[in-house]
N, C-alpha and C positions, 0 to 999 in steps of 0.2 A: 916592517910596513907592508900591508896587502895590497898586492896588484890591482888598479883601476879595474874595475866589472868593464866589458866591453859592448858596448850596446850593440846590436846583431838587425839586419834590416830584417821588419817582420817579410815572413810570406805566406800567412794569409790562409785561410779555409775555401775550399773549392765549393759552389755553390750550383743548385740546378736554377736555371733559367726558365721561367713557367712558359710552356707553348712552344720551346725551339725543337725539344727532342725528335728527331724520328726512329726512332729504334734502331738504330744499326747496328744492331749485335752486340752489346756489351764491352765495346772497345775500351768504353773509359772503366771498367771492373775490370779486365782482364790485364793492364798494365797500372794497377793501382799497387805499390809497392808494399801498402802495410794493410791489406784486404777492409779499405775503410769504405768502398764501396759494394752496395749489393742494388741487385735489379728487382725493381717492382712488375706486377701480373702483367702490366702495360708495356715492360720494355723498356723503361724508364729508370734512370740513376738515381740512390738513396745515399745521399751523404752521411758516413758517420764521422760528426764534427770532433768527438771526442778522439779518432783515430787521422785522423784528416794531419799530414805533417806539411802541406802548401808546398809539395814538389811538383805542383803543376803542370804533372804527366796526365792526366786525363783531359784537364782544359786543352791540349796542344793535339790530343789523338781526337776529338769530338770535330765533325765532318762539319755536322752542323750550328757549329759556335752555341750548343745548348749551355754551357758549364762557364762558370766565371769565378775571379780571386775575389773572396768578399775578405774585408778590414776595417775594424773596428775604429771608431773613432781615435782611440789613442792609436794606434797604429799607423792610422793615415798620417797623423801628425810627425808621427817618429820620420815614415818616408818622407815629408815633407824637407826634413832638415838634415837626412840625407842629400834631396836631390839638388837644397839648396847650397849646402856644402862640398859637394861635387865628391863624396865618399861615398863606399859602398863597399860592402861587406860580401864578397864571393868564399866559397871553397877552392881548393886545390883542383879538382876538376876542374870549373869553370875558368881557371887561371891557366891551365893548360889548354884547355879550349883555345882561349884568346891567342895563347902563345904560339898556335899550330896555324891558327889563320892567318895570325898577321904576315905569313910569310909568305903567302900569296899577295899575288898585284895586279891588275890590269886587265883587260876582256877580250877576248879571241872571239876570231870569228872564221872557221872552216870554210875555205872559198872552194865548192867543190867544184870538179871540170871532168870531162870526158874528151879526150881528145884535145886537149888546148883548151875547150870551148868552154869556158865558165858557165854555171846556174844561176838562174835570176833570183833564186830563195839568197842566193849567197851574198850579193849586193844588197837585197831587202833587210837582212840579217843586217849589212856594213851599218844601215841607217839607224836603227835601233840600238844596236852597240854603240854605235856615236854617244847617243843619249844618255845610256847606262856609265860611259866611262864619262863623260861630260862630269855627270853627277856625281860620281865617286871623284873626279880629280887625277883618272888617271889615263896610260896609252890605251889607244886602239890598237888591235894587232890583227891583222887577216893571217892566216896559217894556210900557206899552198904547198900541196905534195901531188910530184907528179913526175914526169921527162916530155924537155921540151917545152916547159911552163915559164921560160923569163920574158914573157911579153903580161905577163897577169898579175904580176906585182904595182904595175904603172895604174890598170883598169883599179886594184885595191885602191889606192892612193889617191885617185878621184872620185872614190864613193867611199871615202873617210878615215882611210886606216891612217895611223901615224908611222905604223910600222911594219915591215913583214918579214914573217919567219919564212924561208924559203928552201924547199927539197926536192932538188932538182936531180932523179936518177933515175937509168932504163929498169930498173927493180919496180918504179910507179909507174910506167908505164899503161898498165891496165889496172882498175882497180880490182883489190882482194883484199880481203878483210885482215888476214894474217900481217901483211908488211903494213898495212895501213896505221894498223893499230901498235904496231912497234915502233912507228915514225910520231905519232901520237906521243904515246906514255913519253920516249925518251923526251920528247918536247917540253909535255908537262912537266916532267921529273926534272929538267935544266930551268926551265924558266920559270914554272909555279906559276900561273895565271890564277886570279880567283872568279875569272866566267867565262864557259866556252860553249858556242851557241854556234849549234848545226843547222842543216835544214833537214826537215821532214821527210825527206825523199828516201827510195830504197836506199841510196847510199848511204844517206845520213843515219837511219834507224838502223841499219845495220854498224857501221860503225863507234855510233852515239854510246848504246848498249854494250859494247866489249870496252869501250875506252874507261867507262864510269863503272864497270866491275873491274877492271883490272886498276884502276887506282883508287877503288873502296871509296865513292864517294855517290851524291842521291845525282839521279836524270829523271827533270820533268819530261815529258810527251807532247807533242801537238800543243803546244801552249800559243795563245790565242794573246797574252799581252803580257808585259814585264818592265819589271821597276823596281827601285831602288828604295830600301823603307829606311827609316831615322836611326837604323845602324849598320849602315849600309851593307845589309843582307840581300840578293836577290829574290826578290818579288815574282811568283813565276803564275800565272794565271793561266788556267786551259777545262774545259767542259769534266763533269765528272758525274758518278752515278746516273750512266748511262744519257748525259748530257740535262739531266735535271737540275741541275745548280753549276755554278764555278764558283772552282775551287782556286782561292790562292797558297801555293805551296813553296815551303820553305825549306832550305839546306844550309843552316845555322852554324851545326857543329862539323860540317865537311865541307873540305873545296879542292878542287875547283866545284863552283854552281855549275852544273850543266842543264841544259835546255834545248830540245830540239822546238822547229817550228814551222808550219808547212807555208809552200809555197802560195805567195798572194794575202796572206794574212797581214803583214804589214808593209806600208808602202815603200815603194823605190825610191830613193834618196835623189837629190837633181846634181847630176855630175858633175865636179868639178874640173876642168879642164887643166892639164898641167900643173897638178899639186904632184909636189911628191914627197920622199920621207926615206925613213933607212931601210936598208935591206938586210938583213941579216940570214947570210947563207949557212944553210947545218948539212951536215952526210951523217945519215943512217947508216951504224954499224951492220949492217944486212945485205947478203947477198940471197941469189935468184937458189942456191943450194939450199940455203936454212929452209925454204918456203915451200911447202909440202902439195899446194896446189900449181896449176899450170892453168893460163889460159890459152885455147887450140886454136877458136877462130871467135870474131865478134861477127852473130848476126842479128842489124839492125831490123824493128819491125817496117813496115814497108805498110804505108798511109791509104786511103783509100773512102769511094764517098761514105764509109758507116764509120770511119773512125776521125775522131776530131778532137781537138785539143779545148777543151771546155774551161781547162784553169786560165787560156789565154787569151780566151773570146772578148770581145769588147762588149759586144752585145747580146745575151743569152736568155732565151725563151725556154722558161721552164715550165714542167706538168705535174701536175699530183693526182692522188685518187680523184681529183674531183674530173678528172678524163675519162672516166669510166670503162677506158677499154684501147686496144695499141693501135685498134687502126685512126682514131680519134688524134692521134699526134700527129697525122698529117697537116692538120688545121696550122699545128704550130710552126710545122715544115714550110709551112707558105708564108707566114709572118717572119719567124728567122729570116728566110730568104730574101724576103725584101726588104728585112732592117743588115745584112748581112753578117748575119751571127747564125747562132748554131744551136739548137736544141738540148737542153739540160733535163733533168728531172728530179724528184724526189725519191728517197728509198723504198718508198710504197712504192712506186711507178715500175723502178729497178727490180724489187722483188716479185711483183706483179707478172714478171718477165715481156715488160710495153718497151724496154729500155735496155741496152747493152751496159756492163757495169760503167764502164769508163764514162756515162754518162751522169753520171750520179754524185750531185753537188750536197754537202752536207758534213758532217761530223768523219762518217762512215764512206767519204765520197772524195770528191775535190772542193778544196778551198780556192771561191772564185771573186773575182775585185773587177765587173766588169763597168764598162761607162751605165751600161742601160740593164736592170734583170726585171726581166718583166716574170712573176709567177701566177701560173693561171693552176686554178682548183687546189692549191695547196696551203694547208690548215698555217703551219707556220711552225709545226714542234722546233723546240731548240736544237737539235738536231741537224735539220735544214738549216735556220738562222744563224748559227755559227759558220756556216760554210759562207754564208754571201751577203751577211749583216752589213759588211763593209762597202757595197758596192756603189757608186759614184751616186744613180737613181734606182730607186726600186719600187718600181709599180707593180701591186698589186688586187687581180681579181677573181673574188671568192662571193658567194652567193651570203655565206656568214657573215655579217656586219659586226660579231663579236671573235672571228678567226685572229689568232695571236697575228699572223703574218702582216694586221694594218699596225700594229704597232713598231713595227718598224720601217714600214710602206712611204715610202715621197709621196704616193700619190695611189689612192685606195678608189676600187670601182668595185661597188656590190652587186653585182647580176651577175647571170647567166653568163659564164664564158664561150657557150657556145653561139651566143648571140653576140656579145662584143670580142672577141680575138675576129672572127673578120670581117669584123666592122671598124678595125684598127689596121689588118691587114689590106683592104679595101681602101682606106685613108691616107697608108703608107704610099701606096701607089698612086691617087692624085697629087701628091705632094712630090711625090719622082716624074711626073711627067714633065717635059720642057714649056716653059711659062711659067710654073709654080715654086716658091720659095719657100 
């Protein structure tokens, strides 16, 4: 008697998408396993159906979602009773795949500090981890490594962790990237987290980057939002091709997911007073001998009136080319001053050399989340907008009444900014004198 045939889930002919293409170099030809792909004069992908095996490497490398599974009516039907029978037909790979995830659990969150003194990206991070673990069903965890850190497990605990790993020795004292990252891996390698989500900061990109090659696994960058898709993959979203589109990017076959994510991009969670939760204390096999660096002395930089802290302004008054020139951002000096914020600008303004870098909100700049950003002369590139899309109110005024910047403006004024900034500036101060409300 012959073996039942085994019906096998179709997968389907890779198809072009008319009009999505932008030519990006042949990505989806150069990872097409059975050369059923070749590029047209334009740059554009030529499916060959008869070579075409629906391994769905090129749909998955294409930037710009041009390429899709096309399925023949009987086909769709077959998946149909599949998905209504809850079967599905994988290879050996794909079943090791699963088998290597599932043994990951739970989401991290790098509470970074200097001195005792925790980062506010780190708490930002707690609140969005919440979310992520919420949805997956599983712990929050904050991971502190440091000497002299048991007062910052309690501060985890009311901005959401359920639980913290905790490495408390004079080896962390000061950070280095060498111990750092060997208190890391061992972490990862004992607990297996499947999401660990840094912040932005030099510490964090410095660290983020050695911890995700030394356990062979993907790190998104600067990612701007993140979620949980219908198998519970992380969702990692962050600006790309030179902040012309966002991208959502995915780490399927590897975990932990990592992500970094800069400071101010997402909000502070509202503390919870007196939650608390377990501790779990680790010692890193490392001493001060294995570690090839030395720190001699820490010197802090030392503040002063050209230097200001722009990511944590509440109210920021920024400039674009349409200032036309550096002495022109005194206007803005007087407006910040009397809303009592601080002068930001554009990369144009920055490279123009109108602007110190540290001033420079944007992609390429600081990410800012102020109450008030008022933008004068500046067009709007997405570049800019990702840096302060977020921000509580955003007025702005540009003389183009079609400048991208009103499409995300609260409140949009088309003239002449050298006629309205102080004539705003002048209003501020009626409005400060005593009697006025």
């Amino acid at each position: 008697m012959s073996e039942p045939l085994k019906i096998k889930k179709p997968r389907g002919k890779a198809r072009v998408i008319s009009g999505k293409c932008i030519a990006c170099g042949a990505r989806c030809q150069s990872v097409c396993p059975v050369n059923g792909v070749e590029m047209s004069e334009q740059g554009e992908p030529l499916i060959a159906e008869d070579k075409c095996i629906g391994c769905v490497k090129c749909v998955k490398v294409c930037p710009a979602g041009a390429l899709e599974m096309f399925y023949t009516p009987e086909e769709l039907a077959i998946i149909a009773s599949f998905a209504k029978h809850g079967t599905d037909d994988v290879d050996d790979e794909e079943l090791e795949r699963r088998r290597r995830v599932a043994a990951y659990t739970g989401v991290w969150v790098f509470i970074e500090q200097n001195d005792g003194e925790p980062a506010r990206v780190s708490w930002e991070l707690s609140g969005v981890g919440r979310e992520l673990a919420d949805t997956l069903g599983v712990p929050l965890s904050a991971v502190i490594i440091g000497e002299n850190v048991d007062h910052l497990p309690e501060q985890a605990f009311s901005y959401g962790a359920d639980q913290v790993y905790l490495v408390n020795q004079p080896v962390f004292g000061q950070y280095r990237t060498e111990p750092f990252l060997e208190a890391m891996c061992y972490l990862i390698g004992k607990y297996k987290p499947e999401i660990v989500l840094m912040g932005a900061t030099g510490m964090g990109r410095d660290l983020a980057g050695a911890v995700a090659t030394r356990v062979k696994t993907g790190l998104t960058a600067d990612c701007t939002g993140l979620g949980i898709d219908d198998k519970g993959n992380l969702m990692q979203t962050r600006p790309a091709f030179g902040g012309n589109i966002m991208a959502t990017i995915m780490c399927d076959r590897f975990r932990p997911q990592m992500s970094t994510v800069r400071p101010h991009v997402m909000p502070l969670p509202e503390r919870r007073a007196g939650a608390t939760g377990e501790i779990v204390t680790e010692s890193v096999p490392i001493s001060e001998s294995d570690i090839f660096t030395r720190v001699l002395e820490v010197i802090k930089e030392k503040g002063g009136k050209n230097r200001v802290d722009v990511a944590g302004a509440e109210f920021i008054v920024s400039g674009g080319r349409g200032l036309m020139a550096k002495e022109n951002f005194a206007m803005l000096e007087e407006l910040a001053e009397e809303l009592g914020g601080v002068v930001g600008g554009s990369r144009s303004a920055v490279d123009a050399g109108w602007l110190p870098q540290d001033r420079q909100v944007g992609q390429t700049g600081k990410t800012v989340r102020p109450k008030i950003y008022i933008a004068c002369g500046i067009s709007g590139a997405i570049q800019h907008l990702v840096g302060m899309q977020d921000s509580d109110v955003i007025i702005a005024i540009n003389r183009d009444a079609e400048a991208p910047i009103f499409e995300v403006a609260t409140f949009g004024i088309v003239g002449d900014l050298f006629q309205v900034v102080p004539a705003l500036t002048e209003r501020v101060r009626e409005l400060k004198q005593p009697g006025n409300s």
